[in-house]
C-alpha positions in Angstrom: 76.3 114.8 86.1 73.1 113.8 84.3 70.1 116.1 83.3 68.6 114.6 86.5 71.6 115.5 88.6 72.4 111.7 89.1 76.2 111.3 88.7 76.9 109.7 85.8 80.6 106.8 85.2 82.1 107.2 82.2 83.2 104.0 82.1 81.9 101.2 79.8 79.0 99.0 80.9 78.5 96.3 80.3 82.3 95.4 80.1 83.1 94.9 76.7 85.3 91.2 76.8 86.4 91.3 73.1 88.3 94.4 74.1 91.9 94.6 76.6 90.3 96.4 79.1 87.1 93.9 79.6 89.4 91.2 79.2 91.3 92.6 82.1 88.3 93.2 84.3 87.1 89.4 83.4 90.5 88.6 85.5 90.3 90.3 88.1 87.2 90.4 88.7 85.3 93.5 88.6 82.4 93.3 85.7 79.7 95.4 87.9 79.3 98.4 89.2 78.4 99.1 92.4 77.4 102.1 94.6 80.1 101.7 96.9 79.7 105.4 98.3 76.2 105.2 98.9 75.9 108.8 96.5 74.1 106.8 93.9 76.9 106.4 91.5 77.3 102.9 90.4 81.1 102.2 89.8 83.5 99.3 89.3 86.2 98.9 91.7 88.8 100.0 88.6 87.7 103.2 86.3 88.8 102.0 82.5 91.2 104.8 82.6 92.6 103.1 85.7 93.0 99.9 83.9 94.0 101.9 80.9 97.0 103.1 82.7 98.3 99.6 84.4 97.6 97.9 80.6 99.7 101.1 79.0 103.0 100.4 81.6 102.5 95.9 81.2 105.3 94.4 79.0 105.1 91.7 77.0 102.4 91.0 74.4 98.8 89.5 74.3 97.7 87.6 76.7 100.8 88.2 78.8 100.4 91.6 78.7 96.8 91.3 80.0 97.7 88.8 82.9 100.4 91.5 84.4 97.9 94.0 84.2 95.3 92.0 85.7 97.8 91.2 88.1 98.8 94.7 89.3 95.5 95.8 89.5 95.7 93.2 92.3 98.3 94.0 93.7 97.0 97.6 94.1 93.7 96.2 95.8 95.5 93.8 98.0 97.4 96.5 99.4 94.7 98.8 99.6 92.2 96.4 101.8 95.1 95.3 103.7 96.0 99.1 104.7 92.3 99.8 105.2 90.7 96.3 107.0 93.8 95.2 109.2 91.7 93.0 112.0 88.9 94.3 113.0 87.2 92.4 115.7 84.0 92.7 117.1 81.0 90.6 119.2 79.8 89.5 115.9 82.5 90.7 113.0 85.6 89.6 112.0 87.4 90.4 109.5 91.3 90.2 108.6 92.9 92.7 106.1 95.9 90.7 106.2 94.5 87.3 105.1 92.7 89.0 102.3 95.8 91.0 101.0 97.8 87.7 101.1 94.6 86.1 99.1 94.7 89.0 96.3 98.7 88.9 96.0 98.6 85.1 95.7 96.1 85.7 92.8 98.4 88.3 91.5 101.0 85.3 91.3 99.4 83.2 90.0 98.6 85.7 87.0 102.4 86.6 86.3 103.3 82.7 86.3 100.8 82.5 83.6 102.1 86.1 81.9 105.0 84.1 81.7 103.8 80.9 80.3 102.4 82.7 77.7 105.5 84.5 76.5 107.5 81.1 76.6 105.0 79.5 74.3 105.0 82.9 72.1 108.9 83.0 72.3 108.7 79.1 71.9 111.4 77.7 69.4 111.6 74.5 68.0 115.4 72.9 67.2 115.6 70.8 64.1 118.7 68.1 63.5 119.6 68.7 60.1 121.7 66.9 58.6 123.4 68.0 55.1 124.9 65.9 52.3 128.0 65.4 53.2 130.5 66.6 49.9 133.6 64.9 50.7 133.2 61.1 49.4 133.4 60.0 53.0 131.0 57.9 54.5 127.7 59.2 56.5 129.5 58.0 60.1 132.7 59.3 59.2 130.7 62.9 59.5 128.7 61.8 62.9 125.7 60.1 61.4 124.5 57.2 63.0 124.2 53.9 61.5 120.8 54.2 62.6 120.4 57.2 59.8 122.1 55.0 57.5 119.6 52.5 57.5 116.3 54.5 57.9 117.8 55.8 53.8 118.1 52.5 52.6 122.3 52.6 53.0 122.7 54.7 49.9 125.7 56.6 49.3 126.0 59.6 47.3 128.6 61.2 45.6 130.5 63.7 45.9 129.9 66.8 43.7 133.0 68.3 44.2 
């Protein structure tokens, strides 16, 4: 609590997006802090410790790392508002847990498809055709070159060193 009894988050605000923890709340989102109790404490929906923790178990590195976190954070929401809201109907509500839990963990797909992604292009490799000298005397096609090789260096032949 604060010298004026006002309770007091601990977590960062503004978030800070150069840092994991920002970047994760960018993807989610939850950048503001609201009074969600109505005790005057202005909060995000996530603490940073929170996000901390779902950062801390995520594998893979940056930004895949980032996008499962971002994406089990909502998971965690979806299943929260979908055990909370179920359908609640009244003469001038509506609202439907279930739609908005199947919203948050399409969102949450869609986050580890691009986790994924981004370790492919990380883990990316790029296959060369080499093609050595060949040290026999034999010709180029002999050895599985194409004429087409052949031609693109001028037809020479080189010899042997052996």
């Amino acid at each position: 609590m604060a010298a004026t009894g006002t309770p007091v988050s601990n977590d960062v605000y503004p978030p800070d997006f150069a840092s994991p923890i920002g970047r994760i709340r960018a993807l989610i989102p939850d950048v503001e802090q609201v009074d969600y109790s109505d005790e005057g404490t202005a909060q995000y929906l996530f603490s940073d410790a929170h996000l901390s923790g779902l950062y801390a178990i995520s594998s893979g590195n940056d930004p895949a790392r980032l996008y499962r976190a971002a994406a089990s954070a909502l998971r965690a929401l979806a299943v929260s508002e979908g055990l909370i809201q179920k359908v609640i109907r009244t003469e001038d509500l509506q609202t439907d847990g279930a739609k908005l839990a199947s919203a948050l963990l399409s969102g949450a797909k869609a986050l580890e498809d691009r986790a994924d992604m981004a370790e492919e292009e990380e883990d990316a490799m790029i296959i060369v055709d080499f093609q050595p000298l060949p040290q026999d005397g034999f010709s180029y096609t002999l050895h599985g070159f194409p004429e087409s090789w052949m031609a693109g260096h001028g037809g020479r032949r080189f010899r042997s060193w052996l």
